[in-house]
N, C-alpha and C positions, 0 to 999 in steps of 0.2 A: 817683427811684423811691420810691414810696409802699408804706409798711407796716404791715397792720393785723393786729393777730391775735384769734385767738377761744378758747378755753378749752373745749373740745365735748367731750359723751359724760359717763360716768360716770367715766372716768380724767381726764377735763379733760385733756387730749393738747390741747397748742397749735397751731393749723390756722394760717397764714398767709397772708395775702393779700399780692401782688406784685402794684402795679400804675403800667404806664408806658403816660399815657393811658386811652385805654380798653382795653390786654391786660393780661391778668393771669394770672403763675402762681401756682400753689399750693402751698405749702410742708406736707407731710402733710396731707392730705384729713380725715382724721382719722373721726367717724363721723355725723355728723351730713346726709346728704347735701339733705336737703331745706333744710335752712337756710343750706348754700351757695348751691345752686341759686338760692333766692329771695333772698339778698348778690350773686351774680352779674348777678342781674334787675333789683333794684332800684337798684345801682350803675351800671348799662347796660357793662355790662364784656364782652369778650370772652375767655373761657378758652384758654391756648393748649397747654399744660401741666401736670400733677402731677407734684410731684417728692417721691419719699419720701425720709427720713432714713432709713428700715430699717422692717424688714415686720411690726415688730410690728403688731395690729390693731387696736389702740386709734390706731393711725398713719394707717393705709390703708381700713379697713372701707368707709369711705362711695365708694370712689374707683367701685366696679364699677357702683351706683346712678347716681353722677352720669352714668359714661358710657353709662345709658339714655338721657339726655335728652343731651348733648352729646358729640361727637367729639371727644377730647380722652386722646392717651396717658397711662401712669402710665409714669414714668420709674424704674427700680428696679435695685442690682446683683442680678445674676447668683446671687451668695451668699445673698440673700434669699429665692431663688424660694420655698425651699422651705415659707416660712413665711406665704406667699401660699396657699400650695399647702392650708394647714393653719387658713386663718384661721376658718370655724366652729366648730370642737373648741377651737382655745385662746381664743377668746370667750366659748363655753362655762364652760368650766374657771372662767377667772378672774371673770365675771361670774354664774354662779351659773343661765345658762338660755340657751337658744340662739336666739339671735337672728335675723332675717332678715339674709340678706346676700350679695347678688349678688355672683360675681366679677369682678374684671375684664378686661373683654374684651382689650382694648389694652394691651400693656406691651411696653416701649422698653428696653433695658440701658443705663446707666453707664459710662464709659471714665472714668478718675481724669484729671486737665488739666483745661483749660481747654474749656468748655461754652457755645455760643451760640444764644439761641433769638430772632428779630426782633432787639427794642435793650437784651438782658437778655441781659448778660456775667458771666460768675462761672468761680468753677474749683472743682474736684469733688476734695476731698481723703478718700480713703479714710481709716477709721477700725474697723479692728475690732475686739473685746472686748466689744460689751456685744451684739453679732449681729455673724457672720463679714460680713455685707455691709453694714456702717454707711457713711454720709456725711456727710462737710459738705460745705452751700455757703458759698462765702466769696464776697464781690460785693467788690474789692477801691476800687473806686472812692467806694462808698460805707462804707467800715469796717465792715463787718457782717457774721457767720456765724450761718447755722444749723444749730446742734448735734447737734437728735433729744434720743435718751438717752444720748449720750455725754458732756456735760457740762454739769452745771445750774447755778444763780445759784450753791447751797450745797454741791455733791458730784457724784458720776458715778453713769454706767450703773452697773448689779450685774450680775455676771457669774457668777450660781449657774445658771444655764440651761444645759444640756447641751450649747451649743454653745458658749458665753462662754468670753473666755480672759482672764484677768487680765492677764497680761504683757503681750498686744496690744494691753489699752484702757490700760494704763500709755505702751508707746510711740507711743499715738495721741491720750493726752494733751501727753506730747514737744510732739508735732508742733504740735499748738495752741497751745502756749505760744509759740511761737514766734513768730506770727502782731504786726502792733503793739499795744502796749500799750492803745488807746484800741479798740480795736475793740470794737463791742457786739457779745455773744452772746446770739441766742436760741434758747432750748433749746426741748427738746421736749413742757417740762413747767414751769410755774413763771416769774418774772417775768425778764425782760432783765439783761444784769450788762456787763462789759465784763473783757478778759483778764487787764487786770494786777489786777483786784479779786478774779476768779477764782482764779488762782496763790495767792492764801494764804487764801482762803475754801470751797477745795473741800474736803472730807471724802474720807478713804481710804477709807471706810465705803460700800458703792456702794447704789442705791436707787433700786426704778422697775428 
């Protein structure tokens, strides 16, 4: 499995390409949707999925655009919806003007286990504290998670948001540490790290 990612939008929210062969999922859509589209095109790739880490919309914005032109679910928990529900006003907010932004049509729920889509095996480890419906993927075959904004090269999610809970992104950091030592993470924001470099380089300070 091939992995490329992209840096999109004014938050630089990291988008990720998955691809085995010509399928490809999409690790946050992020918001750029026309310059996936034409990554999709010019790659000759077939989309088979989006998968959010959490609904922030600097994550998902682009996801409702691309599904004008392709049939293709956004996979998201449950604990999210609600910030789906809200992604024009808090684009607004934090970007300073209100943006075009279709939403998306298709959306698929999250069960926490083991996840199969075609020859793309991974398991879906909930994570809440920085949004009540965070995830990671973890693809165990190949050592690699994606974070979102639960955990970056140099700190965590922040959890001043109305709905953040500190003590849950503490026991959802637990749980990743646990994960092997060599595994790379990439987050949802910022460059690739790997677990055991994380464990004594992350910041109690949370951010993003």
């Amino acid at each position: 499995m091939q992995v490329i990612r992209y840096s999109l939008g004014e938050l630089q929210a990291n988008c990720y390409f998955l691809i085995d062969a010509d399928k490809c999922i999409i690790v946050d859509p992020a918001d750029d949707a026309s310059f996936i589209l034409e990554e999709i095109q010019r790659r000759n790739l077939k989309l088979i999925a989006m998968l959010a880490t959490h609904g922030h919309f600097d994550h998902v914005m682009a996801a409702g655009e691309i599904q004008l032109s392709l049939k293709v679910p956004l996979y998201i928990d449950k604990n999210d919806l609600f910030l789906i529900k809200r992604l024009r006003e808090t684009a607004k907010y934090f970007l300073g003007y209100e943006p075009e932004i279709v939403a998306p049509r298709e959306i698929k729920y999250f069960k926490k286990g083991n996840f199969k889509i075609e020859n793309f095996k991974l398991q879906i480890i909930s994570v809440p504290g920085h949004t009540p419906g965070s995830f990671c993927f973890y693809f165990p075959k190949e050592k690699i998670i994606f974070t979102g904004d639960t955990l970056f090269k140099d700190g965590v999610g922040r959890t001043d948001f109305s709905y953040g809970n500190k003590d849950d992104l503490r026991g959802s950091l637990d749980e990743l540490f646990k994960l092997p030592e060599t595994t790379t993470i990439y987050p949802g924001h910022g460059d690739a790290t790997e677990v055991f470099r994380a464990r004594f380089l992350v910041s109690p300070s949370p951010r993003r």
